[in-house]
C-alpha positions in Angstrom: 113.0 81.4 61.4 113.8 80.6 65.1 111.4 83.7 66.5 108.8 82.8 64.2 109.0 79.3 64.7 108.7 79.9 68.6 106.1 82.2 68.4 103.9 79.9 66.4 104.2 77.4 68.7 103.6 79.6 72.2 100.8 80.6 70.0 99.0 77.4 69.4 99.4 75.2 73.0 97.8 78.8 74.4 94.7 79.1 72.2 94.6 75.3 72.9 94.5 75.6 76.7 93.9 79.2 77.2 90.0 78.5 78.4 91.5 76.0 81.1 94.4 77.1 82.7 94.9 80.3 80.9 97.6 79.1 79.0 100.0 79.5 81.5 102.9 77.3 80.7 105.5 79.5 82.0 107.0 80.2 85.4 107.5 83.8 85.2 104.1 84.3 83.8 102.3 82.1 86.7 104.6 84.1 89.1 103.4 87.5 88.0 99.7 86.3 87.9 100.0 85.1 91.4 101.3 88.8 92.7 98.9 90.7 90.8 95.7 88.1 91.9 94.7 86.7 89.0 96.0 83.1 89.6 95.3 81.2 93.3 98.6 81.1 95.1 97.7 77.2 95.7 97.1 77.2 91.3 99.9 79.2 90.9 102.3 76.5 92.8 100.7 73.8 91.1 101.0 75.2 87.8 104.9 75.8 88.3 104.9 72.0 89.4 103.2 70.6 86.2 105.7 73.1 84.1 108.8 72.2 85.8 107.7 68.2 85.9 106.2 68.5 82.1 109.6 70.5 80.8 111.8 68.3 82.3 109.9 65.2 80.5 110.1 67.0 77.7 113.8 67.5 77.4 114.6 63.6 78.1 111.7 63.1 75.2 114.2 65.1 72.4 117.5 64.0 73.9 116.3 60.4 73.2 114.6 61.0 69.9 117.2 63.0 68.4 119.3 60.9 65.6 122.7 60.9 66.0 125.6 59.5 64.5 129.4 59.8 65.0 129.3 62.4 62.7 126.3 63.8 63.9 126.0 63.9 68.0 123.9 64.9 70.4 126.2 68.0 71.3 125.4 69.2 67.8 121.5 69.3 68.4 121.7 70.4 72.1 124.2 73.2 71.8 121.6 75.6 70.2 118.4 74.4 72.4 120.1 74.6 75.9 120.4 78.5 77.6 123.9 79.4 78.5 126.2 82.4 78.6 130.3 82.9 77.9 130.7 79.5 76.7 127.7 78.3 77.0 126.0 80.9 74.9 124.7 79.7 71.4 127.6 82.2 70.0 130.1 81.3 71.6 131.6 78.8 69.0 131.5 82.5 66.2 132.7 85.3 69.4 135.9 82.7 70.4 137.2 83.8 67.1 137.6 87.3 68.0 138.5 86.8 72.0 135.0 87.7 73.4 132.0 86.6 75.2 128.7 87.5 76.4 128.6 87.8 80.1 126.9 86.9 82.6 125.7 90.2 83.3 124.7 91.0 79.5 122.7 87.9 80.0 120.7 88.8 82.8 120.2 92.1 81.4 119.0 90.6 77.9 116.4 87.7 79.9 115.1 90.3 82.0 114.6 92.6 79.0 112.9 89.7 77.3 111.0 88.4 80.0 110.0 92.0 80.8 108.0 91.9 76.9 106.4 88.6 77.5 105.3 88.8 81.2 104.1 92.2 80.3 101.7 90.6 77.1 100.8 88.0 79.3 99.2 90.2 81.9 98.0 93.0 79.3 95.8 90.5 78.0 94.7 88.0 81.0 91.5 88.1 82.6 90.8 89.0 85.9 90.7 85.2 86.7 93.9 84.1 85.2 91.6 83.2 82.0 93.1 84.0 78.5 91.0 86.9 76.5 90.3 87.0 72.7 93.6 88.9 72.5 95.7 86.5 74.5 96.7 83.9 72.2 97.5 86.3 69.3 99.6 88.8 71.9 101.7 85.7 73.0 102.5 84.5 69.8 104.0 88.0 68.8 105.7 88.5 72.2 107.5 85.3 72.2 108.5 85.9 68.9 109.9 89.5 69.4 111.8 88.0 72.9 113.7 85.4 71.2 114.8 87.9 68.2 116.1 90.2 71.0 117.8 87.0 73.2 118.5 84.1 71.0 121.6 85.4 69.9 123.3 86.0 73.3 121.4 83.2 75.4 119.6 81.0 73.5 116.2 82.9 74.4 115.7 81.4 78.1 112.4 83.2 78.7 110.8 80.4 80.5 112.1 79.1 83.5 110.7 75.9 83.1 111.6 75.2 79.2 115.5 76.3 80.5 115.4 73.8 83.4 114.0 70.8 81.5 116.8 71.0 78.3 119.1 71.6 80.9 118.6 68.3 83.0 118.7 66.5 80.3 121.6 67.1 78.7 123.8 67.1 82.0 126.1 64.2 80.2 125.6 65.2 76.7 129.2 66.5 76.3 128.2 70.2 76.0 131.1 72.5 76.5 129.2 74.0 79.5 127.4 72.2 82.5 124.2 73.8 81.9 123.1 73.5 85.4 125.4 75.5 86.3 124.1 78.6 84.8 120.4 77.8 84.9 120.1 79.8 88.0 120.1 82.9 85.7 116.9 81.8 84.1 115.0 81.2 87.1 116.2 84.6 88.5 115.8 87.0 85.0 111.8 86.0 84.4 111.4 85.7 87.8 112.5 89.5 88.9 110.8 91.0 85.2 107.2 89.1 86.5 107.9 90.8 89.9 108.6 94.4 88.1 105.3 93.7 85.9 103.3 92.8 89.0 104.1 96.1 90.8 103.5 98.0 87.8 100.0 96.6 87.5 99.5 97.1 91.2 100.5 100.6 91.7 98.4 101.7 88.6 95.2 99.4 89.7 95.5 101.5 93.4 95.9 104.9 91.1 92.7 103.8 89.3 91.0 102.5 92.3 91.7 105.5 94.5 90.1 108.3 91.7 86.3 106.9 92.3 86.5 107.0 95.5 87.5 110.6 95.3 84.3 111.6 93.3 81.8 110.4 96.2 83.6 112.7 98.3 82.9 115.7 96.1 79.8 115.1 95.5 79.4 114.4 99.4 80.7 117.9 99.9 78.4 119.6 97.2 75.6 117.9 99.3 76.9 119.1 102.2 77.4 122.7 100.9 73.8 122.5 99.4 72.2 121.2 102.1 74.0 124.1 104.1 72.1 126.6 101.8 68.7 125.4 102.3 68.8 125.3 105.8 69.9 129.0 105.5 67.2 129.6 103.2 64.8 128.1 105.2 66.1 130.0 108.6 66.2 133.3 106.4 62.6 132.6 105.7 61.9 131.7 109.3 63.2 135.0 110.5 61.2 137.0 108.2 58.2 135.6 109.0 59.0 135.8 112.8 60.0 140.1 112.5 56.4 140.2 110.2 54.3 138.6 112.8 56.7 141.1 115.7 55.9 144.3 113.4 52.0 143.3 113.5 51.5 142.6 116.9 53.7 146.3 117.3 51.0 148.0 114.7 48.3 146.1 116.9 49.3 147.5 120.1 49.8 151.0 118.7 46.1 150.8 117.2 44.7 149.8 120.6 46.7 152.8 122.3 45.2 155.3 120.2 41.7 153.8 120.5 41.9 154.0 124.1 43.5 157.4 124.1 40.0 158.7 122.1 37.8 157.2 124.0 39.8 159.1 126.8 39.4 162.1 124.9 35.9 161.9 124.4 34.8 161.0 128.3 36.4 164.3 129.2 
């Protein structure tokens, strides 16, 4: 229920702000916008500002409002919600059991992976602008919801940079087994370097598609060139023919007035 649940919810906040801010309520997402010129770097810093600053509110909201009892603590709601690996992963508690862990490098490996399938809808779908299309909210919604089927298990589904810092701050002195800040650098780097590979992706085809009109005006510059070139000969040709025309008359002229003065030569003797 956890992917759908997730997805849902990406889904609705972005078809609710999608036509101001383009929905952008995650780092990585802002990040990648900002490299591939479809947010303002100036927007794009002050959108990872309101993220950071709302997340962060919103972590201290749920600690607070969470009911707890000595049987029921905080640990046992913030456990699954904060993003950890080894023992701060969400399975740890099950893999301890059998002597393993996920490591740190299986978790960078599964957030990039993850991050790589929602930057990569977010940018599909974005206007030129930043501005969410028709598509946009629907796409989100699926690709949040497919990224935390693939990560939850191993990570708790970090995915956004923000979301992962504001848990994490507030449940510093919550008693987890792991100091979440300590491994919240992960899901800052993870998002961070998929919405750098998604940005130069988009890039590298937008000068592949840029470069092929250009091409075509220089094609059909040469065809003009070439029958330009074949006028002019024609034209020349034509030039020339009238010139040796006008030559072979004035020789026929000549020739006539020879003979005619050759008769009348004739004649007088």
């Amino acid at each position: 229920y956890r992917p759908v649940a997730t997805g849902l919810a990406y889904a609705v906040v972005t078809a609710i702000f999608s036509r101001i801010s383009g929905g952008q309520f995650n780092p990585a997402v802002t990040v990648a916008a900002v490299l591939a010129s479809k947010t303002k770097l100036v927007d794009g810093i002050l959108y990872v500002i309101a993220q950071v600053i709302g997340a962060i509110a919103a972590g201290f909201a749920v600690v607070k409002l969470l009911p707890t009892s000595e049987q029921v603590t905080s640990t046992v709601w913030l456990s699954p919600a904060v993003n950890g690996f080894e023992k701060g992963s969400v399975s740890y508690s099950l893999l301890t059991q059998y002597g393993i862990t996920f490591s740190i490098t299986l978790a960078i490996v599964v957030e990039v992976v993850a991050s790589l399938i929602v930057v990569a809808a977010a940018m599909s779908t974005m206007g030129k602008n930043g501005e969410g299309s028709d598509r946009y909210t629907a796409t989100m919604g699926i690709a949040y919801a497919i990224a935390v089927a693939i990560s939850y298990p191993v990570t708790g589904a970090g995915l956004n940079p923000a979301r992962s810092t504001g848990i994490a701050v507030a449940a510093v002195n919550e008693g987890l087994t792991q100091n979440p800040l300590q491994q919240l650098w992960v899901f800052w780097i993870a998002p961070v370097l998929a919405a750098a590979v998604v940005a130069l992706v988009m890039i590298i085809v937008q000068m592949a598609t840029t470069a092929k009109p250009k091409a075509e005006p220089t094609d059909e510059g040469d065809m003009a060139d070439l029958e330009a070139a074949d006028e002019q000969a024609a034209e020349d040709s034509a030039e020339d023919g009238v010139a040796e025309q006008a030559v072979e008359a004035e020789v026929r002229d000549q020739q006539a007035d020879a003979e005619s003065n050759a008769d009348e030569g004739i004649e007088r003797d």
